[in-house]
Structure formats: C-alpha cells, structure tokens
N, CA, C and O atoms as a DFTB+ gen file, in Angstrom:
420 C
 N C O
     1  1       0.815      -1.205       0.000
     2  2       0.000       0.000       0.000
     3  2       0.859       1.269       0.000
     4  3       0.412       2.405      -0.161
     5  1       2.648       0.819       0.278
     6  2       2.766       2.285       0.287
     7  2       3.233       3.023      -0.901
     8  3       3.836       4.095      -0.859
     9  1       2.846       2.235      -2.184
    10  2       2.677       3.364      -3.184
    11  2       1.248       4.558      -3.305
    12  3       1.252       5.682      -3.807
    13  1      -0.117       3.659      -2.511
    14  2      -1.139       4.737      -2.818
    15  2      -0.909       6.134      -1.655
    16  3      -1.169       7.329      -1.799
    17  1      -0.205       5.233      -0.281
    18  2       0.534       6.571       0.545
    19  2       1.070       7.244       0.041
    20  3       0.730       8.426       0.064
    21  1       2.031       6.876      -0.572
    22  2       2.477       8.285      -1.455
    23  2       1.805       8.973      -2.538
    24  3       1.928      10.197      -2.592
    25  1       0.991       8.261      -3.562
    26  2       0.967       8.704      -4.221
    27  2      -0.536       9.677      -3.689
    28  3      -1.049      10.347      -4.585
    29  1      -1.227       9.742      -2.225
    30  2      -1.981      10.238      -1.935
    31  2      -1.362      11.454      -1.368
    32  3      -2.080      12.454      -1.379
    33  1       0.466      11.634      -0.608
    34  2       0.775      12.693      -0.097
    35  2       1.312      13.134      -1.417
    36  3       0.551      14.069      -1.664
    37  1       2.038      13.065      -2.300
    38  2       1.836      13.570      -3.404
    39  2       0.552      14.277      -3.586
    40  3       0.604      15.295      -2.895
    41  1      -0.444      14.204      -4.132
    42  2      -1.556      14.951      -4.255
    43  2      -2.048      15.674      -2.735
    44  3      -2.947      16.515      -2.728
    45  1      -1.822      15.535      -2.324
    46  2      -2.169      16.156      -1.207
    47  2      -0.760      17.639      -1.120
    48  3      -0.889      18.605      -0.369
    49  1       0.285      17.464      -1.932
    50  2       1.140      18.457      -1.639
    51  2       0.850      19.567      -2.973
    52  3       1.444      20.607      -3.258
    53  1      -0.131      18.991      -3.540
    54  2      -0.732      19.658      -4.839
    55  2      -1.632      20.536      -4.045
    56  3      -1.152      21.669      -4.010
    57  1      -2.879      20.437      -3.321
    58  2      -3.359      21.377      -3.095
    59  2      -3.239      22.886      -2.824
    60  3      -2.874      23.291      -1.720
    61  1      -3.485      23.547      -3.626
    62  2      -3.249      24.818      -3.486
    63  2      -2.038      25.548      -4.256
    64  3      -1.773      26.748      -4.325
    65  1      -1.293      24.263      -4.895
    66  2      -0.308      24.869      -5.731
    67  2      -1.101      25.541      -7.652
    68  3      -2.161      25.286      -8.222
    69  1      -0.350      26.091      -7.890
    70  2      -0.633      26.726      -9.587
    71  2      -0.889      25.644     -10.227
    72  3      -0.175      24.676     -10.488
    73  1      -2.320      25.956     -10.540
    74  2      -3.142      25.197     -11.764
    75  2      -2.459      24.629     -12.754
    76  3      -2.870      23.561     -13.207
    77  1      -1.353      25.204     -13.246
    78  2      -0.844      25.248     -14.581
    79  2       0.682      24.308     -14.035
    80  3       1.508      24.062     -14.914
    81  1       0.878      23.981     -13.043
    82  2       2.172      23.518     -12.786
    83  2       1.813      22.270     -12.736
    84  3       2.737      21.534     -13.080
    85  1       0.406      21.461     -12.316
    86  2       0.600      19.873     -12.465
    87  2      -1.024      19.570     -12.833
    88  3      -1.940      20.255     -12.376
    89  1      -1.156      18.763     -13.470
    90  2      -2.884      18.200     -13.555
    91  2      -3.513      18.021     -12.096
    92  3      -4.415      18.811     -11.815
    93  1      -3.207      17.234     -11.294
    94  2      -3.252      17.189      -9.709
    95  2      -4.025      18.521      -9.055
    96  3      -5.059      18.577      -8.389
    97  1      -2.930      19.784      -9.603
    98  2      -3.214      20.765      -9.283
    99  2      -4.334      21.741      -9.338
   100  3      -4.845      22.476      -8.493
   101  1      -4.607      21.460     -10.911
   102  2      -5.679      21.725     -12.125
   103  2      -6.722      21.411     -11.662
   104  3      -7.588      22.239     -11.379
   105  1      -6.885      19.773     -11.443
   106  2      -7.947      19.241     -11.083
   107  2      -8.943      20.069      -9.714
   108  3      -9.991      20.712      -9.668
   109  1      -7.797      19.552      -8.622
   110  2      -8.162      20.098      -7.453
   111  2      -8.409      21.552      -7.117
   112  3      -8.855      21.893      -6.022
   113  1      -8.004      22.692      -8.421
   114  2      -8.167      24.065      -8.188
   115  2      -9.845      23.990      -8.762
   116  3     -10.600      24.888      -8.387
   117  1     -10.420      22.812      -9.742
   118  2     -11.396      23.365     -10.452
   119  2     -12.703      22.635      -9.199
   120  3     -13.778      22.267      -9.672
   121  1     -12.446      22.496      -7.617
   122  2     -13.337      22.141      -6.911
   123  2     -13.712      20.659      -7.013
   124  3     -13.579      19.890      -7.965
   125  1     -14.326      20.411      -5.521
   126  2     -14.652      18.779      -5.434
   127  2     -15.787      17.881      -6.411
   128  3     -15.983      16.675      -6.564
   129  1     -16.381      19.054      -6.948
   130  2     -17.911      18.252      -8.228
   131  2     -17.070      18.017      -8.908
   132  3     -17.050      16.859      -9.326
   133  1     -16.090      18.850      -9.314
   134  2     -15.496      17.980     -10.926
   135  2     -14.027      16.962     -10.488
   136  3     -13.867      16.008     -11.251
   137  1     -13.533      17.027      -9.950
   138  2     -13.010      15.489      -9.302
   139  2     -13.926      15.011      -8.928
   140  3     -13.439      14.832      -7.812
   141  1     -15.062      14.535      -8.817
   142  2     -16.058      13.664      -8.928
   143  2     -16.274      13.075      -9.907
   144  3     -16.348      11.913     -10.307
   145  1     -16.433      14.763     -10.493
   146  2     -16.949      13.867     -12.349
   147  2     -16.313      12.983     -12.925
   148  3     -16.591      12.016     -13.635
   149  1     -14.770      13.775     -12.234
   150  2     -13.540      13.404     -13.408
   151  2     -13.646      11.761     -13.029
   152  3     -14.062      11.149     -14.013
   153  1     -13.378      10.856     -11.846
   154  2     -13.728       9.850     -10.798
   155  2     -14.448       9.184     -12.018
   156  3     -14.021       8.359     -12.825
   157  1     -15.812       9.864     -11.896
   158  2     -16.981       8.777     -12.241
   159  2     -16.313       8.493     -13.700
   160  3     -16.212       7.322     -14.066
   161  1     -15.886       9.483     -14.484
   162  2     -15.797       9.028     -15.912
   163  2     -14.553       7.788     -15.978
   164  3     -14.702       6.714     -16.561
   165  1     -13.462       8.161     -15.331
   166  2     -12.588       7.072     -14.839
   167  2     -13.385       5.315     -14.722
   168  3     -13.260       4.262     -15.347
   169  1     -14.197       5.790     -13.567
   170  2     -14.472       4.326     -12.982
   171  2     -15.611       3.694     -14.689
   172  3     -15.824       2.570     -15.143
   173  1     -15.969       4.819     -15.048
   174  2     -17.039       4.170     -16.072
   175  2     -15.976       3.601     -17.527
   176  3     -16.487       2.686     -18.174
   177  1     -14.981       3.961     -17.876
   178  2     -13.663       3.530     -18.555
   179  2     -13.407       2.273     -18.504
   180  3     -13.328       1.403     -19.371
   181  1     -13.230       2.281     -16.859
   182  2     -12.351       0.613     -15.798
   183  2     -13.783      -0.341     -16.343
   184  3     -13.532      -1.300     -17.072
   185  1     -15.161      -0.081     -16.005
   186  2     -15.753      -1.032     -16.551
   187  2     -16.119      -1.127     -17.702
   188  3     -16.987      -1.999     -17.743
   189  1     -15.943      -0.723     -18.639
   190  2     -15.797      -0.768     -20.458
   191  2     -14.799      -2.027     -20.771
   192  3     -15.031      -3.028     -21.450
   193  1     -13.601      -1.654     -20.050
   194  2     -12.525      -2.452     -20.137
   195  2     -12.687      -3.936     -19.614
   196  3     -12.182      -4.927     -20.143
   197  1     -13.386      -3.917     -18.615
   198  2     -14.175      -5.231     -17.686
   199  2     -14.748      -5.679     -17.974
   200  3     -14.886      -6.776     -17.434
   201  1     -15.699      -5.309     -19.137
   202  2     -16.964      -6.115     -19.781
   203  2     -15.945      -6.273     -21.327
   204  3     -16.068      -7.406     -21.793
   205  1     -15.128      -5.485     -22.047
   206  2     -14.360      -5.864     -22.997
   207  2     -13.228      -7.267     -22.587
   208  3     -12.772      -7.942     -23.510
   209  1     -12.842      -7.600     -21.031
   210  2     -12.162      -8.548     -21.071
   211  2     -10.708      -7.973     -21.415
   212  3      -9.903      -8.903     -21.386
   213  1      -9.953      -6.454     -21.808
   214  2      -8.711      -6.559     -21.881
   215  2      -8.043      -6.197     -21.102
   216  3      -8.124      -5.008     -20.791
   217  1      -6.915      -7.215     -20.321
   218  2      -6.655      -7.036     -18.928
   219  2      -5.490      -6.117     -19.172
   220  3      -4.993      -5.728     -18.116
   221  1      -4.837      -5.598     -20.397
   222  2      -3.996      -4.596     -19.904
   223  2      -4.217      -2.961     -20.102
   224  3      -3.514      -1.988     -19.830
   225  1      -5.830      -3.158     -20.847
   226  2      -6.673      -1.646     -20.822
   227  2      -7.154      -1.521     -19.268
   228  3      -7.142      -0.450     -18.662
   229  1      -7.606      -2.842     -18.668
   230  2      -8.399      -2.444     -17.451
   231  2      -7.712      -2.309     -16.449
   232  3      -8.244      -1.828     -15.449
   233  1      -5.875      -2.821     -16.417
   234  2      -4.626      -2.527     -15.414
   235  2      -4.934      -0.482     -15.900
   236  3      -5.245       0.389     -15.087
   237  1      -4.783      -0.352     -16.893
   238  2      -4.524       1.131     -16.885
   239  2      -5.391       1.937     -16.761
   240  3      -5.194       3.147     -16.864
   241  1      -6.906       1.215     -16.432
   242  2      -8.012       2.474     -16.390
   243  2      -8.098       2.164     -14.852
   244  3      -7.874       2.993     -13.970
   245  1      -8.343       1.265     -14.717
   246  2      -8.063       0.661     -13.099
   247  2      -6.947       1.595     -12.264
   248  3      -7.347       1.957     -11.158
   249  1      -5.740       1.987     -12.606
   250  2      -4.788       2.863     -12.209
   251  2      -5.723       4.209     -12.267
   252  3      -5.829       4.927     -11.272
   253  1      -6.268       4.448     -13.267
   254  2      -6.445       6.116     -13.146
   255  2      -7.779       5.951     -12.378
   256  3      -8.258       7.035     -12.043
   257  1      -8.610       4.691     -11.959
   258  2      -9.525       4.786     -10.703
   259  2      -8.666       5.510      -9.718
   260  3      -8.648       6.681      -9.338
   261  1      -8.078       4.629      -9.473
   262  2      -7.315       5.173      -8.265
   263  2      -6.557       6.448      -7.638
   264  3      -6.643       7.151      -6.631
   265  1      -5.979       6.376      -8.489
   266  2      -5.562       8.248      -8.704
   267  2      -6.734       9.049      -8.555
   268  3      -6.730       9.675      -7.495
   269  1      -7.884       9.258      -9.382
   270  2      -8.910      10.140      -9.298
   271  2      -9.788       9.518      -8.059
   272  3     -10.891      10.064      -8.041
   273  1      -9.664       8.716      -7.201
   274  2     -10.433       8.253      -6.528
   275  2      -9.874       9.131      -4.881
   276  3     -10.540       9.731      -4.037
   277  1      -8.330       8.829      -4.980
   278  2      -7.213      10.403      -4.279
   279  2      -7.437      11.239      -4.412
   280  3      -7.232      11.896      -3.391
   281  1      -8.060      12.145      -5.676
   282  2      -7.816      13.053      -5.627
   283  2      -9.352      13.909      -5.410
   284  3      -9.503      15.116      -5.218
   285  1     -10.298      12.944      -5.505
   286  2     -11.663      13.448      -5.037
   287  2     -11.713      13.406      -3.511
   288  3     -12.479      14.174      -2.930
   289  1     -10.823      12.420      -2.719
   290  2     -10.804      12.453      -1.369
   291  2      -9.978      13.467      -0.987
   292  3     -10.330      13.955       0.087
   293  1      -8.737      14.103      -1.605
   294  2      -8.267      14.875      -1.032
   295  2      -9.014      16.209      -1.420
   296  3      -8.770      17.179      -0.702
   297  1      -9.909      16.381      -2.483
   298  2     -10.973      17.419      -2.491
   299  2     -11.605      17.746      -1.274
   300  3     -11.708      18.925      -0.933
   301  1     -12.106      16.677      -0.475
   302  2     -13.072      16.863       0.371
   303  2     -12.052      16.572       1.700
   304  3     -12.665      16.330       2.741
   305  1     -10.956      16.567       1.766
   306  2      -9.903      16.581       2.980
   307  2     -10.499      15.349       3.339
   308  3     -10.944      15.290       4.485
   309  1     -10.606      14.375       2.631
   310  2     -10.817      12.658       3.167
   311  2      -9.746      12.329       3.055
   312  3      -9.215      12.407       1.947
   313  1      -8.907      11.747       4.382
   314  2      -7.759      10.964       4.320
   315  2      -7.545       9.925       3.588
   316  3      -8.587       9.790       2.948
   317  1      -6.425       8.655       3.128
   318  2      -6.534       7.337       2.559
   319  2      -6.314       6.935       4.108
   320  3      -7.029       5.996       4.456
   321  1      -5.506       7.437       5.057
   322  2      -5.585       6.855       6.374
   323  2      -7.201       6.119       6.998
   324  3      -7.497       5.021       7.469
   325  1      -7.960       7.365       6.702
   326  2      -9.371       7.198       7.541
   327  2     -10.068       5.938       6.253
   328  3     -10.917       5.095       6.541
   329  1      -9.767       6.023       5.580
   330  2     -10.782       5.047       4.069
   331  2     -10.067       3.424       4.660
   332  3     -10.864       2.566       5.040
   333  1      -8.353       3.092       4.692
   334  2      -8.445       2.204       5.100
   335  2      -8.376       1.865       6.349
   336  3      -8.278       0.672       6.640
   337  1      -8.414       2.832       7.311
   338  2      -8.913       2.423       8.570
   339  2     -10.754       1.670       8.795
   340  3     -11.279       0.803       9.493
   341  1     -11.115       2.494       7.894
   342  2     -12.777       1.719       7.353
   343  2     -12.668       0.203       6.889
   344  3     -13.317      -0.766       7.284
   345  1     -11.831       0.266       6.099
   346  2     -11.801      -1.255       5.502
   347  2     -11.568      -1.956       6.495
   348  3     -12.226      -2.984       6.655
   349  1     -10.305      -1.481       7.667
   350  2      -9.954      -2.592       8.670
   351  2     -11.076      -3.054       9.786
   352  3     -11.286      -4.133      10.341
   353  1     -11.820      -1.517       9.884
   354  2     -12.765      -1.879      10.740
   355  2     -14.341      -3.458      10.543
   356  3     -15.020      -4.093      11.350
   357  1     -14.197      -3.408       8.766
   358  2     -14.808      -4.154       8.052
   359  2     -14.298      -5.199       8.140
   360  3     -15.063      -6.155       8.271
   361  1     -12.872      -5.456       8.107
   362  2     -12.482      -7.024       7.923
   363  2     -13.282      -7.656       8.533
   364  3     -14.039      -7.168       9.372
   365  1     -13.243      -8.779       8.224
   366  2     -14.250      -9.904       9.031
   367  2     -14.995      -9.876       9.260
   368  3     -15.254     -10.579      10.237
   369  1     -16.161      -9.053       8.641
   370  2     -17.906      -8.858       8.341
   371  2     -18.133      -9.571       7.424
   372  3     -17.300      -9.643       6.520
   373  1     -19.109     -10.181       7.377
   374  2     -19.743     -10.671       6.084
   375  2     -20.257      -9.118       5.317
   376  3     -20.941      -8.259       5.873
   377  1     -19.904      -9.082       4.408
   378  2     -20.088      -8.281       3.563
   379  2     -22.035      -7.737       3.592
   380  3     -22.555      -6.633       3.751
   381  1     -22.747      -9.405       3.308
   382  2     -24.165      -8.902       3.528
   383  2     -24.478      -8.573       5.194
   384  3     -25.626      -8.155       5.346
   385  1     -23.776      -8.666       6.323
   386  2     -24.118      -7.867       7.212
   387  2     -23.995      -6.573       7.840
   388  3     -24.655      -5.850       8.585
   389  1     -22.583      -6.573       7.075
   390  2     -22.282      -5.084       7.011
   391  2     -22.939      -3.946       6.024
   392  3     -22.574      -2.789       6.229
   393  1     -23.757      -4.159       5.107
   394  2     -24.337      -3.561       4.668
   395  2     -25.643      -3.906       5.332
   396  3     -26.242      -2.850       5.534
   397  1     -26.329      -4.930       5.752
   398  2     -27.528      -4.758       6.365
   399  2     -26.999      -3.889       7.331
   400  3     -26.991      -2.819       6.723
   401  1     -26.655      -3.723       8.194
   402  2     -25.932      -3.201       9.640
   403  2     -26.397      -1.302       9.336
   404  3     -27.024      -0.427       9.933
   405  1     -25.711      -1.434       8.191
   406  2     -25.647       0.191       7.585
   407  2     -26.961       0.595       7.257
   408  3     -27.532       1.634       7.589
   409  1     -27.313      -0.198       6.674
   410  2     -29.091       0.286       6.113
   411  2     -30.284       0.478       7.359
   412  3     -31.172       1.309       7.547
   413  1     -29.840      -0.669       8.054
   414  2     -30.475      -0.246       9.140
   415  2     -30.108       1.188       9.968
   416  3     -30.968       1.867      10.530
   417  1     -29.141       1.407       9.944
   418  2     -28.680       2.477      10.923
   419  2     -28.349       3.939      10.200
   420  3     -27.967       4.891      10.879
C-alpha cells in the first residue's frame, strides 16, 4: 500500500499549488464536483474495459480509478488513512451484514 501513501501525499502536496504547474493541481483548483466527475468518468472507462475482457486496458483504467479516486478524497480533505482504517474496521464482516448493519442504521 505504500505506493497509494504516497501517491496520496503527493496529491495532497498539490493542493493549493498553480493550476498550470501539475494536472493534480488543475484538477483540485477546479473544486470537489469535478473530481467527482472526473472519478466517475474514470471508474465508467475501468468497466468498459471489464466487460471488454482486456486485462492490460483495465490494469490502466483501473490505475487512473485510483488516482482520481485520491484526488476526489483529497478534495473533500478525506484521508486514505481514515478510508483504510474503514476497511480494517470491516475485515471480518460478512459483507451482507455489514451492509444490512448500515441500512439499518
């Protein structure tokens, strides 16, 4: 994991720097809706590639999930600390109870 650590304090050392000096930068100057957008169009790519079956289009759209998935969290000052501290808290749920768990509550 500790390439997405970095590559999350990386973007995180983007905030607030000149638009024009990194995409990172760009992104995150143009507000958290459009790193969203940018996100969703990403993740909708990764599954094009998933239902096409080519595993070295969906390694590389799959990568730019991830990246834009950083950089919408660091929009909204969401840590990757606090996201996989979530996951850990999840380990060892059944998946359908942890979402019943949630719906209920």
């Amino acid at each position: 994991m500790s390439i997405l650590n970095d590559l999350a304090a990386t973007i995180a050392s983007r905030k607030g720097a000149d638009p024009e000096s990194s995409w990172t930068a760009k992104l995150l100057s143009q507000g958290p809706e459009k790193c969203a957008e940018k996100f969703g169009e990403e993740a909708v790519e990764a599954i094009i590639e998933a239902v096409k079956g080519d595993r070295d289009r969906l390694t590389s759209e799959a990568a730019d999930v991830l990246y834009h998935l950083l950089v919408m969290l660091a929009a909204r000052d969401v840590a990757l600390d606090d996201v996989l501290a979530e996951l850990t808290r999840r380990q060892g749920t059944s998946g359908i109870a942890e979402k019943a768990a949630r719906d209920r509550g």
